[in-house]
MARNU-522924 format. One record per residue (C-alpha): x, y, z. Coordinates in steps of 0.1 Angstrom, whole numbers, always signed. Each point is the difference from the previous one (the first is absolute). Layout:
// residues N
> X,Y,Z
...
// end
This chain:
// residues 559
> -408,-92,+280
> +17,-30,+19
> +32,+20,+1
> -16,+32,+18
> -20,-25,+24
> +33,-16,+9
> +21,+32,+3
> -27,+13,+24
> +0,-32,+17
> +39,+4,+3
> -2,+33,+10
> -25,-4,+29
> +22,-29,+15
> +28,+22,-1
> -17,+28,+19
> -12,-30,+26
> +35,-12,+5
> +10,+38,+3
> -27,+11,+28
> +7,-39,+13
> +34,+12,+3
> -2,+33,+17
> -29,-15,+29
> +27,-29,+4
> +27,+22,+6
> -16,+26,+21
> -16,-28,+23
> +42,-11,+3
> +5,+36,+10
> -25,+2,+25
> +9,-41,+18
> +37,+24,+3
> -13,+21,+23
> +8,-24,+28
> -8,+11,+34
> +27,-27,+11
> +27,+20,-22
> -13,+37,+17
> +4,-16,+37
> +39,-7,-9
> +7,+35,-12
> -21,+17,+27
> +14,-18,+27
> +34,+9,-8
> -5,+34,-10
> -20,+13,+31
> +23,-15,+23
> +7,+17,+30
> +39,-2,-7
> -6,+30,-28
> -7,+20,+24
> -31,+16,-14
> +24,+5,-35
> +2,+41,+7
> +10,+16,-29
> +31,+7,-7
> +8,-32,+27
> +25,-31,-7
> -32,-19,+4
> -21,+13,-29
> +36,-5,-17
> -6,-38,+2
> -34,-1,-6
> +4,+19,-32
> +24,-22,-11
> -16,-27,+14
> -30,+13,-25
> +22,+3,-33
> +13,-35,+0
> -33,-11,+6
> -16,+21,-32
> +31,-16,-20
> -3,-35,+9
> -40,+2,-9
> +14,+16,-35
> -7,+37,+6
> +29,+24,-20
> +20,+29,+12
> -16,+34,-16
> +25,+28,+15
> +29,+10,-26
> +27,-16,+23
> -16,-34,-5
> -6,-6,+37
> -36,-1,+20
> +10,+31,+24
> -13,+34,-7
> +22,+17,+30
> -14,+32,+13
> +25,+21,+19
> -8,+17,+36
> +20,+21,+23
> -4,-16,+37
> +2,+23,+27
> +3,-16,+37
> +8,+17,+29
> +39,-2,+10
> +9,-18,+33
> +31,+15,+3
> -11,+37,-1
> -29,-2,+16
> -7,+6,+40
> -23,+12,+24
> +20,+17,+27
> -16,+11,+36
> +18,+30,+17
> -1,-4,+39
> +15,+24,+30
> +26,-24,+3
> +2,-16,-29
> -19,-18,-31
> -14,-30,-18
> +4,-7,-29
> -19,-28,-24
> +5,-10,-34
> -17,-15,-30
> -11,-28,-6
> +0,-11,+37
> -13,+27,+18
> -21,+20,-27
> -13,+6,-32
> -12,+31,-20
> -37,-7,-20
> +9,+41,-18
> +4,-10,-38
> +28,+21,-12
> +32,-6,-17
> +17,+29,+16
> +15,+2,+34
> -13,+16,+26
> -3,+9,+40
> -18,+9,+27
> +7,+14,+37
> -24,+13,+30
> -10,-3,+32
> -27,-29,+3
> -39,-2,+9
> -15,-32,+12
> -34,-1,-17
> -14,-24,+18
> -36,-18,-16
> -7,+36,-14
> +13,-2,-38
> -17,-40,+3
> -38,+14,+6
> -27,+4,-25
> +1,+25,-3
> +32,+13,+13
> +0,+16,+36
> +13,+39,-6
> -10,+12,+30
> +20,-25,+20
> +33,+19,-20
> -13,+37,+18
> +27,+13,+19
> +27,-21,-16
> +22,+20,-28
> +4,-26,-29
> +20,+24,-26
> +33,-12,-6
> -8,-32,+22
> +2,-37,-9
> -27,-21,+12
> -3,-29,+8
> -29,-25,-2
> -11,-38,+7
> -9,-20,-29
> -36,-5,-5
> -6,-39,-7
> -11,-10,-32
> -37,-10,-10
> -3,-34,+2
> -5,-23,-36
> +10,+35,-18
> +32,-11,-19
> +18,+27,+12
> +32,-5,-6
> +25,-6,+32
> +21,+30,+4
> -27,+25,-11
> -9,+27,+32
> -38,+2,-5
> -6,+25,+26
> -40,-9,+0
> -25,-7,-24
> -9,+23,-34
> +16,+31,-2
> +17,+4,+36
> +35,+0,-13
> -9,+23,-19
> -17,+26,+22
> +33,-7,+24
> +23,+10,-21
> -20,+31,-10
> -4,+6,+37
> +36,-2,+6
> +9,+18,-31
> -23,+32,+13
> +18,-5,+32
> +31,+5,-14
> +19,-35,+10
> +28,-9,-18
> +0,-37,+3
> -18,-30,+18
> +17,-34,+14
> -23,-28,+0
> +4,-27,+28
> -13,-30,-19
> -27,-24,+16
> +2,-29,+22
> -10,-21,-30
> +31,+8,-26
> +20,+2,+34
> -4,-36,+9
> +0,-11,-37
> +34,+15,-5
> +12,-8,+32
> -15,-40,-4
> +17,-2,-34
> +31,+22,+9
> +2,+21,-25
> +8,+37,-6
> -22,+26,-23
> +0,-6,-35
> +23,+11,-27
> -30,+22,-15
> +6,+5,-37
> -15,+32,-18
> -1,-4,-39
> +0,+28,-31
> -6,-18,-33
> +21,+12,-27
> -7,+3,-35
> -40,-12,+3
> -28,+25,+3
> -27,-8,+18
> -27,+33,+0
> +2,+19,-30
> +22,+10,-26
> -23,+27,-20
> -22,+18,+26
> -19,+21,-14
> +6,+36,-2
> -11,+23,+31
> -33,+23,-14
> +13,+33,+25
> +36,+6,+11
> +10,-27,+31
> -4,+24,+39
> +29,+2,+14
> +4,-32,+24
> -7,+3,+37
> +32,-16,+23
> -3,-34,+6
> -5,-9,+41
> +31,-1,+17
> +15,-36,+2
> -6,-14,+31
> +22,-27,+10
> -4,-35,+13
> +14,-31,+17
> -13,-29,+14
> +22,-14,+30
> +2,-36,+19
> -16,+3,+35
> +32,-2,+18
> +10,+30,-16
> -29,+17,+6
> +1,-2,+37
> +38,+9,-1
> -12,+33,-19
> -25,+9,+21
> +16,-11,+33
> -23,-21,+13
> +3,-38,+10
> -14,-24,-24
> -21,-12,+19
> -20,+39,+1
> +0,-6,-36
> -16,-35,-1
> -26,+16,+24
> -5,+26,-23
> -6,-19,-31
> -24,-25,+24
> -21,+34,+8
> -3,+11,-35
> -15,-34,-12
> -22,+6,+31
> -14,+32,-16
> +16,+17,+31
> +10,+35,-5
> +38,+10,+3
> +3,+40,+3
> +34,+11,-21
> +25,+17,+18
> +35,+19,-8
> +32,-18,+3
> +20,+20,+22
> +45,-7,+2
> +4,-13,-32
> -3,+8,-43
> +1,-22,-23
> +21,-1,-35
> -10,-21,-32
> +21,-2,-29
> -7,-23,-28
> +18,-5,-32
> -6,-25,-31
> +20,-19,-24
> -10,-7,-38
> +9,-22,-24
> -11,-11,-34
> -20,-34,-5
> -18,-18,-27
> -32,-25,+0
> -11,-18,-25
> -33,-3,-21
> -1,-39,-16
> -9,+3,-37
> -6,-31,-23
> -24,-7,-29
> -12,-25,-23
> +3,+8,-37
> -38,+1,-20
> -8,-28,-21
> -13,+27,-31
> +30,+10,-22
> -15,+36,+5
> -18,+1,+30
> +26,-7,+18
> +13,+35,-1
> -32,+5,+24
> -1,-7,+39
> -16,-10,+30
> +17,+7,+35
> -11,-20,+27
> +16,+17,+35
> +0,-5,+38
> +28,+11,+22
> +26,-22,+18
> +9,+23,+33
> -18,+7,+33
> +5,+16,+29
> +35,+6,+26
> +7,-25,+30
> -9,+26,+27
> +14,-3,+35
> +2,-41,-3
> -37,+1,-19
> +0,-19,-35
> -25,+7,-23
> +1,-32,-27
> -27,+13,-22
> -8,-30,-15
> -37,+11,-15
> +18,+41,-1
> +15,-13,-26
> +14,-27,-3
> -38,-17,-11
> +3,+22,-31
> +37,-9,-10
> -3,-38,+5
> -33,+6,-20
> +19,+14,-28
> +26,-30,-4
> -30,-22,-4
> -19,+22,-26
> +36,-3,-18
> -5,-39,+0
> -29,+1,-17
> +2,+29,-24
> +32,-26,-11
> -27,-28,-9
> -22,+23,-19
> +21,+33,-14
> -22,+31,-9
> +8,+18,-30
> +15,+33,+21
> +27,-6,+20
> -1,+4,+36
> +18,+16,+23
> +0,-9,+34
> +18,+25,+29
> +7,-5,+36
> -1,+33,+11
> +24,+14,+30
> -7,+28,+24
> -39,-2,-2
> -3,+3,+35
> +24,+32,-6
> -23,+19,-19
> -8,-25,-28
> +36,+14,-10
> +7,-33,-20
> -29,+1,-26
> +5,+38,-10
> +31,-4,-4
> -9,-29,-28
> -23,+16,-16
> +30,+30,-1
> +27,-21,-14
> -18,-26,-20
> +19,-24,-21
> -31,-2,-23
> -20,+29,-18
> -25,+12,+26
> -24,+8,-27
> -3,-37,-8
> -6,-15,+32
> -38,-10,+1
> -11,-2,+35
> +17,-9,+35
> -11,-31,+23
> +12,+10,+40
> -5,-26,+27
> +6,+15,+33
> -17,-22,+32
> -17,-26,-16
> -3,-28,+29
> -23,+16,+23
> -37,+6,+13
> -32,-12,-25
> +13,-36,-16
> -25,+5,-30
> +10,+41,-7
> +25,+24,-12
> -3,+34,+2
> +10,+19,-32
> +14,+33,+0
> +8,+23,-29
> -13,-25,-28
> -30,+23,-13
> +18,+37,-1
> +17,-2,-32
> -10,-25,-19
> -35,-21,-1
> +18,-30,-16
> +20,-6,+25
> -25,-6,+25
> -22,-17,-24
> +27,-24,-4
> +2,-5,+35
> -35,-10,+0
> -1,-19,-32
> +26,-25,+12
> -13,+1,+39
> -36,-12,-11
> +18,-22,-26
> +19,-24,+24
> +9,+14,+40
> -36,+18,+10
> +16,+23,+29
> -22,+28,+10
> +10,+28,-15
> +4,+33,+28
> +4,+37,-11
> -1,+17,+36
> +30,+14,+2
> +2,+9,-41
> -10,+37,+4
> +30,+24,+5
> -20,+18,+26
> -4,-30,+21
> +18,+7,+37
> +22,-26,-1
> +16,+7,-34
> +8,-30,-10
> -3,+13,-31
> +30,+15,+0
> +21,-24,+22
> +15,-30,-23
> +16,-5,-29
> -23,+4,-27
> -5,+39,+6
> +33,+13,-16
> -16,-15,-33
> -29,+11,+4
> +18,+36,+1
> +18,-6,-30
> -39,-8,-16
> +9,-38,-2
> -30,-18,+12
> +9,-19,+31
> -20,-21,+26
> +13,-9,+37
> -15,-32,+10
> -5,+2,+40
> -12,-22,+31
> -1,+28,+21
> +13,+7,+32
> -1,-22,+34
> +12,+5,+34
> +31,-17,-12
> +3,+28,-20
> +37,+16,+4
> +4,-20,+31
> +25,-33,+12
> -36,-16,-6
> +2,+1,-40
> +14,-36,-6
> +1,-26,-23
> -23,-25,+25
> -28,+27,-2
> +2,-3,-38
> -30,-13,-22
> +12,-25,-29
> -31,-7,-13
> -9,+39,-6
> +35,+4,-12
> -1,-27,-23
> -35,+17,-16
> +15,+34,-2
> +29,-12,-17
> -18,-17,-28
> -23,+29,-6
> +31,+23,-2
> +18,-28,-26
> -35,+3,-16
> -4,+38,-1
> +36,+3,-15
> -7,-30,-29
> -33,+15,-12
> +15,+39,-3
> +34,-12,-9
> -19,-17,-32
> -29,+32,-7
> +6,+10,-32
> +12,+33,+11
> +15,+19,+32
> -29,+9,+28
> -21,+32,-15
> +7,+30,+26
> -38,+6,-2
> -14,+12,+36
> +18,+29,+6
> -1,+30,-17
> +32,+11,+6
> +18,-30,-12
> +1,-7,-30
> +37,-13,-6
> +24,-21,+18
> +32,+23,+16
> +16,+19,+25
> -23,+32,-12
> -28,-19,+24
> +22,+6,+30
> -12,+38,-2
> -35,-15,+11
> -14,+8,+38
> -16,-32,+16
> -28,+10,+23
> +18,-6,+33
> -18,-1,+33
> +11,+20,+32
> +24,-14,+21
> +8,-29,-13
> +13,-31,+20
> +34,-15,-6
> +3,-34,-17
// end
């Protein structure tokens, strides 16, 4: 009897010590998540002098490797077969070819001729070359109005013409990017170009506004080097649609192309023959809401010819993980994500992206810090994905060319803007369409130790913003891996010079990271993978899910 009270006795110490133990080490973890630590990284990574870390850039070169060597000097191992951290992802780059490209004005006694990437630039995305020639029509505020003045065009034959139209300024706090020809609010573009189309024009030349005008002519700089990009070897849409129920109609012609450049002010005058001055006064009447009746062009045609150069790049995807502490668990994963590039340096604009994303990668190095104090039993794999701005080109293409068994990854964490807006919330997105578990673990360790308000506004598919279907965690939740993006939401900052690291919000930071270092401990040690119990449809883990239609909303907007 003595002997069974003192192994009982024995035994419940043990278990003490053991649960002493884990709380210890898990209260380590968390004191690791140091918003001092986060500053350094974020600092340095959303610095201007990336220049927004484009993908493929130089830039988001550095700051990938810049990411390895910080995964291996916390203790994170290479997972990809050659041993390294970099999952490459090849792209063919398309810009447009300053040497055999020009915009040529034929006179009575003469011409002008302009060339790219002083002069002009083409916004037509096409890898083929191509040309245009016509007489000219100055269209005056016409094609700017909403909506669009036809009648002012009676009179005036537009087939076979190239017009040529003032810039409309862009909407003020918008984000537009610089470079992009609005041409009004909503759909006026495109009920121009369908105008134009009808009217048979083969081609437009946009004199930019006075606002990019004194930008580039402030900074002294010429067009950008635009780069067009086609992603090789990653599919994005679907690979097993399903099969049409009657045979496919025959497909109607698709609208004749109708070509565009954009052209410095000084050019524009020269073009139409007027002094600059005529054209300042023009631009002065449009903002004035003054009407400008088109007219023809009469003594002169115009010639476009454009032609692009390609050549084949690579950008990289960092991969590391940290081995499982169960001898047979570890075989089984969770992926924690966020992507590491942003957006082009337009026209002398940078866009540092410091909470889009550079708040989710610096997130993820701490999360690794303390998931090195207190190991779950799965491993964990933790990507920086590339190209998410692109398309969210660099997570498919993981989930495509996995190192590890797909099948026996559990659930993916995404942080994507995480710095931003309510100090005590987080918006979740994705977390409840798979798998319950996964939110409920979510919740479990939120009430348990951070207690953010939990937001599901944007979680519905059919939401107009789409969120749903804008970050990282979406290409798993198409291959039926339960996935949750973990979201700030946007700002006027949003996709702007304005997103930068002094704007940023430690202190929300630092309590999304620890639920996310939560979240992963407590499924990384469930006793099995998340059940795939909410929708119907899934029941397995695999590429099979890919055949799966989202609800999608109508006209989505970009992210």
């Amino acid at each position: 009897m003595k002997t069974r009270i003192i192994r009982r006795l024995t035994w419940a110490v043990l278990v003490l010590v053991l649960v002493g133990s884990f709380v210890a080490a898990q209260s380590r973890a968390l004191k690791a998540i140091s918003i001092d630590d986060m500053k350094v990284y974020l600092r340095f990574l959303s610095a201007k002098e990336f220049r927004g870390r484009s993908a493929p850039s130089f830039e988001l070169d550095i700051a990938a490797k810049y990411i390895a060597l910080e995964a291996a000097r916390i203790g994170l191992k290479p997972l990809l077969p050659d041993g390294s951290y970099f999952q490459p992802l090849p792209v063919e780059v398309t810009t447009m070819s300053p040497a055999k490209s020009y915009l040529r004005v034929l006179l009575n006694n003469g011409e002008l001729k302009f060339y790219f990437p002083q002069s002009f630039t083409t916004t037509v995305r096409t890898a083929g070359e191509w040309a245009a020639a016509g007489g000219m029509v100055f269209a005056g505020t016409a094609l700017n109005a909403v909506p669009i003045d036809e009648k002012a065009f009676d009179g005036i034959d537009l087939r076979g013409k190239i017009v040529v139209l003032l810039e409309a300024p862009r909407p003020a706090a918008t984000g537009a990017p610089a470079g992009a020809a609005t041409g009004g609010p909503g759909g006026a573009a495109a009920a121009r170009t369908q105008f134009l189309r009808n009217k048979g024009v083969v081609g437009t030349i946009t004199i930019i506004s006075s606002e990019r005008e004194n930008n580039l002519a402030q900074k002294n700089l010429m067009f950008d080097l635009t780069e067009r990009y086609r992603w090789l070897d990653v599919d994005t849409v679907n690979p097993a649609p399903a099969p049409a129920a009657k045979p496919a109609a025959a497909p109607s012609a698709p609208p004749a192309t109708l070509y565009t450049v954009e052209v410095r002010q000084d050019v524009g005058a020269a073009i139409l023959g007027i002094p600059s001055d005529d054209l300042s006064g023009a631009f002065e009447a449009m903002a004035k809401t003054m009407p400008i009746p088109p007219k023809a062009v009469e003594g002169r045609t115009v010639e476009i010819a454009v032609a692009f150069d390609q050549k084949m790049k690579t950008t990289p995807n960092v991969v590391a993980y940290l081995p499982g502490s169960d001898a047979v668990l570890k075989d089984e994963y969770v992926v924690i994500s966020s992507h590491h590039d942003h957006l082009t340096a337009r026209e002398g604009r940078i866009f540092p992206g410091a909470d889009d994303n550079m708040s989710g990668c610096v997130s993820m190095l701490a999360v690794a810090k303390a998931l090195m104090i207190e190991r779950p039993k799965r491993s964990v794999i933790f990507v920086w994905n590339t190209a998410e701005e692109r398309g969210l080109v660099g997570s498919y293409y993981f989930v495509q060319h996995c190192p590890v068994p797909v099948e026996k990854i559990s659930a993916n964490l995404n942080l994507d803007m995480i710095t931003r807006n309510d100090p005590n919330g987080i918006y979740l997105i994705g977390s409840n369409k798979i798998s319950s578990e996964l939110d409920k673990s979510i919740n479990a360790m939120n009430t348990k130790s951070i207690l953010m308000k939990m937001d599901y506004k944007y979680e519905d598919p059919g939401e107009p913003n789409r969120f749903f279907f804008r970050s990282d965690q979406y290409p798993y939740i198409r291959y039926g891996i339960p996935g949750v993006w973990f979201f700030c939401g946007t700002t006027p900052d949003y996709h702007t010079d304005g997103d930068v690291e002094e704007k940023c919000d430690y202190t929300k930071m630092e309590k999304v990271t620890k639920l996310v270092y939560l979240t992963a401990l407590d499924i990384g040690n469930k006793p099995a993978l998340l059940k795939l119990d909410v929708n119907p449809e899934i029941t397995t883990r695999g590429k099979h899910n890919m055949k799966i239609v989202w609800q999608r909303p109508p006209q989505p907007p970009q992210k």
